[in-house]
PyMOL CGO cylinders between C-alpha atoms (Angstrom):
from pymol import cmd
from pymol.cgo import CYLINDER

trace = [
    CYLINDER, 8.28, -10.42, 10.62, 10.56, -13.21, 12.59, 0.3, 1, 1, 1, 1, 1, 1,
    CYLINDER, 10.56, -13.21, 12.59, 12.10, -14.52, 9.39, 0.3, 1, 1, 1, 1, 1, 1,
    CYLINDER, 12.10, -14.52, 9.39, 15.61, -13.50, 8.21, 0.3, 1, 1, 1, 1, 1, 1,
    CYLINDER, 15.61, -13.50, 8.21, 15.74, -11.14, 5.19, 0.3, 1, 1, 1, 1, 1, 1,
    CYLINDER, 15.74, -11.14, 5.19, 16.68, -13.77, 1.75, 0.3, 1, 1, 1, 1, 1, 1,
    CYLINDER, 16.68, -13.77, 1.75, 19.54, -12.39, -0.02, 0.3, 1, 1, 1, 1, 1, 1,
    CYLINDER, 19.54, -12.39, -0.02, 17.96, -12.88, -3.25, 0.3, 1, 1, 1, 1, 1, 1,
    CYLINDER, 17.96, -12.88, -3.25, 15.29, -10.03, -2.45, 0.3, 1, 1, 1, 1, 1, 1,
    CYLINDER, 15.29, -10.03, -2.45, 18.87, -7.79, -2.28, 0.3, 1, 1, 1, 1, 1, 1,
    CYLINDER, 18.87, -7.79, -2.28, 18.20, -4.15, -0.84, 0.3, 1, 1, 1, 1, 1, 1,
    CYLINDER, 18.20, -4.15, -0.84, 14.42, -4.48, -0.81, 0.3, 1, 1, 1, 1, 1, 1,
    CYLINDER, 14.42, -4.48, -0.81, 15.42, -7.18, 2.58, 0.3, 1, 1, 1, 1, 1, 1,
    CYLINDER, 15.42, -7.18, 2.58, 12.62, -9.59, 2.60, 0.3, 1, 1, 1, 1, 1, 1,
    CYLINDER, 12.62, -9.59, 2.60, 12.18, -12.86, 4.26, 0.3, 1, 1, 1, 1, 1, 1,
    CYLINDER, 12.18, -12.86, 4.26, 11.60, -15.74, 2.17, 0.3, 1, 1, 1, 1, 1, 1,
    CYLINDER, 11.60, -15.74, 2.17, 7.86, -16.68, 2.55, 0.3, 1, 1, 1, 1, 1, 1,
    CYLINDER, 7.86, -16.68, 2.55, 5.64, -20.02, 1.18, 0.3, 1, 1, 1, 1, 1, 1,
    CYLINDER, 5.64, -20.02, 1.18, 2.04, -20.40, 0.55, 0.3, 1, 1, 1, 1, 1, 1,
    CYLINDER, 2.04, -20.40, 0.55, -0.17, -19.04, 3.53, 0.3, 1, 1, 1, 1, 1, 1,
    CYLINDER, -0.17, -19.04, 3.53, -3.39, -17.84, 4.48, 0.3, 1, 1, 1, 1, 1, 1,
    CYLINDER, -3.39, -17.84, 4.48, -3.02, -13.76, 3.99, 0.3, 1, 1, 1, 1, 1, 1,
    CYLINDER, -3.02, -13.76, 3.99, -6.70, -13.32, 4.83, 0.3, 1, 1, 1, 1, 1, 1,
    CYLINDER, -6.70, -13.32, 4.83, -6.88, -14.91, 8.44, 0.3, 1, 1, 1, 1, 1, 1,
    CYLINDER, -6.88, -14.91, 8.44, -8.55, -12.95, 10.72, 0.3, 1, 1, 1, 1, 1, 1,
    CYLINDER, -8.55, -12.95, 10.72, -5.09, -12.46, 13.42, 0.3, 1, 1, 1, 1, 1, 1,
    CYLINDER, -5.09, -12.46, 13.42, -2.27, -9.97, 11.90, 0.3, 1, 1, 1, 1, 1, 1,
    CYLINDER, -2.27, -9.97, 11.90, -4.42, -7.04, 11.61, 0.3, 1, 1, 1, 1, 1, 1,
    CYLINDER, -4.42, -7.04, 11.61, -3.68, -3.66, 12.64, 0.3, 1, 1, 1, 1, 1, 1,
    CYLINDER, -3.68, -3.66, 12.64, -4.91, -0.07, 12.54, 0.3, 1, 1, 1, 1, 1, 1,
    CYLINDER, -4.91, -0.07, 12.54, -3.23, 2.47, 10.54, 0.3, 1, 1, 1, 1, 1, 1,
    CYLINDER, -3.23, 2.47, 10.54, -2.39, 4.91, 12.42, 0.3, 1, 1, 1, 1, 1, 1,
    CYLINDER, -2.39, 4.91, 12.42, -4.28, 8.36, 11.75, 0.3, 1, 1, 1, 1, 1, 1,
    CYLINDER, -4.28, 8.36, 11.75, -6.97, 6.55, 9.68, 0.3, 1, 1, 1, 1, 1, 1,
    CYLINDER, -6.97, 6.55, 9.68, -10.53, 5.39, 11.30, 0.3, 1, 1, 1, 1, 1, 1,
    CYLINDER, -10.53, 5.39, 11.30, -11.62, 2.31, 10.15, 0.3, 1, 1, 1, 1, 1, 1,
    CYLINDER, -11.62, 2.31, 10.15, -8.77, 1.41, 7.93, 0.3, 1, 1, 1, 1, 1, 1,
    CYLINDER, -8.77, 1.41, 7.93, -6.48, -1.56, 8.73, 0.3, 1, 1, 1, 1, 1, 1,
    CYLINDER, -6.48, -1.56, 8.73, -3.13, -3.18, 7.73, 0.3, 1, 1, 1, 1, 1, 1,
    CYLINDER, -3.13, -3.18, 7.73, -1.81, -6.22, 7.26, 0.3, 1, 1, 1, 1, 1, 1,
    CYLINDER, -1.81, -6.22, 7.26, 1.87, -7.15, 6.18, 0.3, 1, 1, 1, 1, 1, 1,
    CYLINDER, 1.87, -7.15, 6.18, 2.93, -9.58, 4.20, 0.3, 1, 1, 1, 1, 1, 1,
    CYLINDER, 2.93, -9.58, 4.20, 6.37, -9.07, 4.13, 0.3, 1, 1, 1, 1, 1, 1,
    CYLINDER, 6.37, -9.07, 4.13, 9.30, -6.41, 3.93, 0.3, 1, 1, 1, 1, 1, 1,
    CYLINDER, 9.30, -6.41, 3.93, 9.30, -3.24, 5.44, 0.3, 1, 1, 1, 1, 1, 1,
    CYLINDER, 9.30, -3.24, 5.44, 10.41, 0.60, 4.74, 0.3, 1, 1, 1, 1, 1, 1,
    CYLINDER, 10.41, 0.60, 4.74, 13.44, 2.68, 6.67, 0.3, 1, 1, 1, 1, 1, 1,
    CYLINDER, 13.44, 2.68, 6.67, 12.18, 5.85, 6.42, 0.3, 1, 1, 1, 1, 1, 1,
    CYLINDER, 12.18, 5.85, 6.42, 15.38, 7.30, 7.81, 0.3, 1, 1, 1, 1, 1, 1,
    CYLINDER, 15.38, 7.30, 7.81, 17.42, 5.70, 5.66, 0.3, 1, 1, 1, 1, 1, 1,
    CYLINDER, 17.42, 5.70, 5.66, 14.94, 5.81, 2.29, 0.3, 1, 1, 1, 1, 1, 1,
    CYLINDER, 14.94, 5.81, 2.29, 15.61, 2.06, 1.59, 0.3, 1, 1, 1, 1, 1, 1,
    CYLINDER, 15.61, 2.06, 1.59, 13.34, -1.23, 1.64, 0.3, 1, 1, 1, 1, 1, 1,
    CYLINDER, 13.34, -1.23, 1.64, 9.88, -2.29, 0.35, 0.3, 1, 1, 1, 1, 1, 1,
    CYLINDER, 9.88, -2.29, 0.35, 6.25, -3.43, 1.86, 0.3, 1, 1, 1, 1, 1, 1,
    CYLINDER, 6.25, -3.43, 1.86, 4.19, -5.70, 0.73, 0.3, 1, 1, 1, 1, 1, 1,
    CYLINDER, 4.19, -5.70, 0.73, 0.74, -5.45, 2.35, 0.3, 1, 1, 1, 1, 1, 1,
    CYLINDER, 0.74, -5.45, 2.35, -3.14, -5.93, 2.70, 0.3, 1, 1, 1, 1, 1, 1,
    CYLINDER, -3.14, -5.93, 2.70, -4.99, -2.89, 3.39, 0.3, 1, 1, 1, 1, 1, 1,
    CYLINDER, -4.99, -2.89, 3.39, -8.71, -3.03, 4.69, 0.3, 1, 1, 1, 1, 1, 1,
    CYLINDER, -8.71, -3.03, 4.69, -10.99, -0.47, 4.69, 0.3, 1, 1, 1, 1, 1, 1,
    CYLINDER, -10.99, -0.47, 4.69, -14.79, -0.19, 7.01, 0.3, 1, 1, 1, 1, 1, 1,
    CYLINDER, -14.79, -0.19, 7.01, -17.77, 0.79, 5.29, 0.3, 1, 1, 1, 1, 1, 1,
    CYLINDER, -17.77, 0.79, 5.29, -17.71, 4.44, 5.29, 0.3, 1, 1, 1, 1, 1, 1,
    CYLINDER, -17.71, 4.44, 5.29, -14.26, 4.81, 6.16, 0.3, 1, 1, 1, 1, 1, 1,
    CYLINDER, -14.26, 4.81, 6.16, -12.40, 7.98, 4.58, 0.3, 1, 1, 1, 1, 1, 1,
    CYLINDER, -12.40, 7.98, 4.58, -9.00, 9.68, 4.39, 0.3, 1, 1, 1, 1, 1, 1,
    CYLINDER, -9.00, 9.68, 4.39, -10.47, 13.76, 4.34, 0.3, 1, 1, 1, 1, 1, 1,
    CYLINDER, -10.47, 13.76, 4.34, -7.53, 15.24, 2.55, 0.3, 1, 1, 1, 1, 1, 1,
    CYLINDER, -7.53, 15.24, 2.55, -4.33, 14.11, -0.18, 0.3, 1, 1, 1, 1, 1, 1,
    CYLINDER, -4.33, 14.11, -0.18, -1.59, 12.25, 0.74, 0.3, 1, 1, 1, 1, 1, 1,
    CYLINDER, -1.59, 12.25, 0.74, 1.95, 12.13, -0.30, 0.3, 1, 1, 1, 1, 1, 1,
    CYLINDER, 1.95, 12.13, -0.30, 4.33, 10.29, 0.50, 0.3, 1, 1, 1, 1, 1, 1,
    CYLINDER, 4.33, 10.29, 0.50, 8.22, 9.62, -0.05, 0.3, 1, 1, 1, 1, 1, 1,
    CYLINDER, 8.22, 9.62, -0.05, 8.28, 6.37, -1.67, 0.3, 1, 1, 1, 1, 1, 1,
    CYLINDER, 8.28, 6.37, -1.67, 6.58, 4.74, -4.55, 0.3, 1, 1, 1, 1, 1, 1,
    CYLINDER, 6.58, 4.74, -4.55, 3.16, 2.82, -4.59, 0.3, 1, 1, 1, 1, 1, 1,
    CYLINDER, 3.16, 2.82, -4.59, 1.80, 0.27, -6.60, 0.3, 1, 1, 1, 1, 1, 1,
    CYLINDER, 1.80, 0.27, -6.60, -2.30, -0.33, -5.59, 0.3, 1, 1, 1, 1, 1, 1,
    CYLINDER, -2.30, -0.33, -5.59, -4.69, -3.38, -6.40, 0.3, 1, 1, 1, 1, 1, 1,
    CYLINDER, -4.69, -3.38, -6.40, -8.15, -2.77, -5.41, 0.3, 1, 1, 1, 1, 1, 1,
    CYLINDER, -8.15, -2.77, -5.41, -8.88, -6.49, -5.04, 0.3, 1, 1, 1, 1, 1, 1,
    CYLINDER, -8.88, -6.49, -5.04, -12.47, -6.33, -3.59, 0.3, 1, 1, 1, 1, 1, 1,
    CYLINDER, -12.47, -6.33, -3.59, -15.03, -3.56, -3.00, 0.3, 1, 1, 1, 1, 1, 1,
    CYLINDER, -15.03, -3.56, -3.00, -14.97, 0.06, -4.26, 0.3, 1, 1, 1, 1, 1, 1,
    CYLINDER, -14.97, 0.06, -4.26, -13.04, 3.11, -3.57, 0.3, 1, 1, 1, 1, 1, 1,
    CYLINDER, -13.04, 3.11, -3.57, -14.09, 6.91, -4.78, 0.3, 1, 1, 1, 1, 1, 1,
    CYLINDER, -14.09, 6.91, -4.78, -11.45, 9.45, -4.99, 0.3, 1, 1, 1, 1, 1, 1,
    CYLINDER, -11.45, 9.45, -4.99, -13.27, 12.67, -3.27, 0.3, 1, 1, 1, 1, 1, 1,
    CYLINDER, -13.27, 12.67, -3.27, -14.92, 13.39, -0.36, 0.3, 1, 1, 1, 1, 1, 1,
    CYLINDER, -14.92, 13.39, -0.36, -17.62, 11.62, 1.62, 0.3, 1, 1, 1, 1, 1, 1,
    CYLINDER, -17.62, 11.62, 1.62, -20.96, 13.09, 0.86, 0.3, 1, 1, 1, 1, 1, 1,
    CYLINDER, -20.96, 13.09, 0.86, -19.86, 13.57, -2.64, 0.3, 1, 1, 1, 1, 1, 1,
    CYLINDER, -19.86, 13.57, -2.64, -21.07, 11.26, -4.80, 0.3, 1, 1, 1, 1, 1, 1,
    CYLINDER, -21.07, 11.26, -4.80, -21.72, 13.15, -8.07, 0.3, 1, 1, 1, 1, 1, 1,
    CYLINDER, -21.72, 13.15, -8.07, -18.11, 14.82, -7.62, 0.3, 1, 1, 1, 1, 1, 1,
    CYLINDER, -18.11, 14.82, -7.62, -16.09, 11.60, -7.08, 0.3, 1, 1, 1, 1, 1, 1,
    CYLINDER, -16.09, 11.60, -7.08, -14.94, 8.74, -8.89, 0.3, 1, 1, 1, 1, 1, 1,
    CYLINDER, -14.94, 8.74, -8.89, -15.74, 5.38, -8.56, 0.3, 1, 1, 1, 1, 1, 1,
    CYLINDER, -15.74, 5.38, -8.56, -13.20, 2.80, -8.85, 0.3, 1, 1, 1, 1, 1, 1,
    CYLINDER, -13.20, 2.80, -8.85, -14.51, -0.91, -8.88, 0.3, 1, 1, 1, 1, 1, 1,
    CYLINDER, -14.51, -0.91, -8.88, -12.64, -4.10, -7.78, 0.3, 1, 1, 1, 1, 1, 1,
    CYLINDER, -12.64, -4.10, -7.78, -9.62, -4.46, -10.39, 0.3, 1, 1, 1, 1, 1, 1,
    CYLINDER, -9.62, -4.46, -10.39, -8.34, -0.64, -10.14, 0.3, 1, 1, 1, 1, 1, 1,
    CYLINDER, -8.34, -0.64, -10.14, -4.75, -0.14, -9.76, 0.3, 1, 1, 1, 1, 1, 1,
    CYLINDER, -4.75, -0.14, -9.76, -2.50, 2.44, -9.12, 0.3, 1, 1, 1, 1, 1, 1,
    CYLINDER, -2.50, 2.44, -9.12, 1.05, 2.82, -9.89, 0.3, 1, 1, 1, 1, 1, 1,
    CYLINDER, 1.05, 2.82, -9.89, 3.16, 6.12, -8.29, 0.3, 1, 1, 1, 1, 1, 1,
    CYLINDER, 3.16, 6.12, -8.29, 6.32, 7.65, -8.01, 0.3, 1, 1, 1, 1, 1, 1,
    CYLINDER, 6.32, 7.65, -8.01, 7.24, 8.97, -4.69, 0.3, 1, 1, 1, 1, 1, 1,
    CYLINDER, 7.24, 8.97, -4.69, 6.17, 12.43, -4.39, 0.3, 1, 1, 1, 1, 1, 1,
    CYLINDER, 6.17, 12.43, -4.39, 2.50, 12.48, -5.79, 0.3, 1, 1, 1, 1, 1, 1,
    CYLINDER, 2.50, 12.48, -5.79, -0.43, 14.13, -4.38, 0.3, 1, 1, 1, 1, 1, 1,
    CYLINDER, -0.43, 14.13, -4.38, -3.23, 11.55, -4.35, 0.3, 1, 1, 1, 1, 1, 1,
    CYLINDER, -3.23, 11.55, -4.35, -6.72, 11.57, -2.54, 0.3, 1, 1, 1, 1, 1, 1,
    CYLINDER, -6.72, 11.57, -2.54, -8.77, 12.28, -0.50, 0.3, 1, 1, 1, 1, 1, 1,
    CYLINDER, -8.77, 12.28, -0.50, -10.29, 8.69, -0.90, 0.3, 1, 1, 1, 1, 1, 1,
    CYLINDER, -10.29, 8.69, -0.90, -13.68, 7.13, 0.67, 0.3, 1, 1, 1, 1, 1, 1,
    CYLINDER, -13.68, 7.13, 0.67, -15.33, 3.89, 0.40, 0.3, 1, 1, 1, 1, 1, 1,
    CYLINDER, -15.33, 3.89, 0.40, -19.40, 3.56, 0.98, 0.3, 1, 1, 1, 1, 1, 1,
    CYLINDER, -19.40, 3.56, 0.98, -19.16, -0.55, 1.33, 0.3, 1, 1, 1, 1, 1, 1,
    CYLINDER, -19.16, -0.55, 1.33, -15.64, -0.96, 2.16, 0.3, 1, 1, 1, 1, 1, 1,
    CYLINDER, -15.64, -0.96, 2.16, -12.78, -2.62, 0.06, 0.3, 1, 1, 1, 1, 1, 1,
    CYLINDER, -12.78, -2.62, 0.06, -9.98, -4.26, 0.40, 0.3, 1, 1, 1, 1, 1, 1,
    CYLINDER, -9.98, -4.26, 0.40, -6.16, -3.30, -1.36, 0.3, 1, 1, 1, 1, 1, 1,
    CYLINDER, -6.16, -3.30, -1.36, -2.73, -4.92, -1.62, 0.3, 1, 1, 1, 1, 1, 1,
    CYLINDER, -2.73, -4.92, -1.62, -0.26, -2.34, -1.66, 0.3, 1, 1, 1, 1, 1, 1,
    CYLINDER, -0.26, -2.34, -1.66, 3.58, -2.83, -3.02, 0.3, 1, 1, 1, 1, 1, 1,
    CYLINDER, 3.58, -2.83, -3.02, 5.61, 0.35, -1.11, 0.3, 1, 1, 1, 1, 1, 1,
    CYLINDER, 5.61, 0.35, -1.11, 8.96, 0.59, -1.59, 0.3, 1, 1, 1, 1, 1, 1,
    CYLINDER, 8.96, 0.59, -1.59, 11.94, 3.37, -2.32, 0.3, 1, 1, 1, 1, 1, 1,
    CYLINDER, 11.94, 3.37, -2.32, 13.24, 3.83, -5.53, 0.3, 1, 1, 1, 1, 1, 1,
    CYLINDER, 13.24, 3.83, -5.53, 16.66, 2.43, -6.26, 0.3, 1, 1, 1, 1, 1, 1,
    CYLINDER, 16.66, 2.43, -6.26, 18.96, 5.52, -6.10, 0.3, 1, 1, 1, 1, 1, 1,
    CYLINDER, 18.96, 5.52, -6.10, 19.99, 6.09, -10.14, 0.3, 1, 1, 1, 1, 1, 1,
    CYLINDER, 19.99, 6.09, -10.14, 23.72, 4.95, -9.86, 0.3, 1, 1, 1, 1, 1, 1,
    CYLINDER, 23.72, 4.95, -9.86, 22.51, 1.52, -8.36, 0.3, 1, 1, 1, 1, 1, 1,
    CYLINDER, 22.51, 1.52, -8.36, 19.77, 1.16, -11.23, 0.3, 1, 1, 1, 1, 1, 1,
    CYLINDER, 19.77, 1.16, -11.23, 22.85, 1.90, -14.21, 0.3, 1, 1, 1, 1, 1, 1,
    CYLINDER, 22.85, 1.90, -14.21, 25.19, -0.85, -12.31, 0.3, 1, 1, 1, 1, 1, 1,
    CYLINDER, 25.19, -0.85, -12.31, 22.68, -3.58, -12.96, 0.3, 1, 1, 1, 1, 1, 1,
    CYLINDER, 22.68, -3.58, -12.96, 21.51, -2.65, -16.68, 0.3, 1, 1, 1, 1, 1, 1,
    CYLINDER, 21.51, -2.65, -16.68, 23.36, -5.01, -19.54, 0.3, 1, 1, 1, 1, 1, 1,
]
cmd.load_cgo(trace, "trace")
C-alpha cells in the first residue's frame, strides 16, 4: 500500500483509506502454496518477525479449489464468507464435510488448527488478520 500508516489505527499501522471499488478486477494475487485461491488487500499488513500489525483482505477462491490439509497459524482470524460456499473436509467428500453458505464467519485465536477446506462453485471471503495485543498493552488501555 503507498499510503502512510494513520496514527489513529495505533500499532495495527494502517493507511487511512475512503470509499473505493474493492472488487475491481486489478490488485489480485495468488496465495502462495494454494491453487486457485487469490488475495486481495485492502489495507494493513502483518510483521511476522516482529508478531505485530493487522490485514484486512479479500480472499477468492476457483471452483474446485482446495487447501488438502489444516492450517494454523500465529495470529488471529476473523472470516466472512460473503459469497459462495465453503465445506470444511476434503474434496471428494461430500457426505463427510460441512457446508457453509454465504454469511458464515469465523472468529480465531492464533494457534488453532482449522481445515482442510474446499469449495465446489467457488466463494469469496474477507479476512481481518492481525496479532493479538501483547496482555500488558491490553491492561494499559482498560478504564
Amino acid at each position: 500500500m503507498s499510503a502512510a500508516a494513520h496514527p489513529g489505527f495505533g500499532a495495527f499501522a494502517k493507511a487511512h483509506r475512503e470509499f473505493f471499488d474493492a472488487l475491481a478486477p486489478e490488485g489480485w494475487e495468488p496465495v502462495a502454496g494454494y491453487a486457485g485461491v487469490e488475495q486481495k488487500l485492502l489495507s494493513g499488513g502483518l510483521d511476522h518477525a516482529a508478531r505485530s500489525g493487522a490485514v484486512t483482505r479479500l480472499s477468492r477462491w476457483a471452483p474446485g479449489a482446495f487447501v488438502a490439509e489444516p492450517v494454523v497459524h500465529d495470529w488471529c482470524e476473523e472470516v466472512l464468507l460473503i459469497s459462495g460456499s465453503l465445506r470444511i473436509g476434503r474434496p471428494g467428500d461430500l457426505g463427510g464435510s460441512e457446508l457453509l453458505p454465504a454469511g458464515s464467519y469465523a472468529c480465531r485465536p492464533a494457534q488453532v488448527l482449522h481445515g482442510p477446506f474446499f469449495t465446489e462453485g467457488g466463494c469469496l471471503m474477507i479476512e481481518f488478520n492481525y496479532y493479538p495485543p501483547s496482555p500488558s498493552t491490553r491492561q494499559e488501555r482498560l478504564p
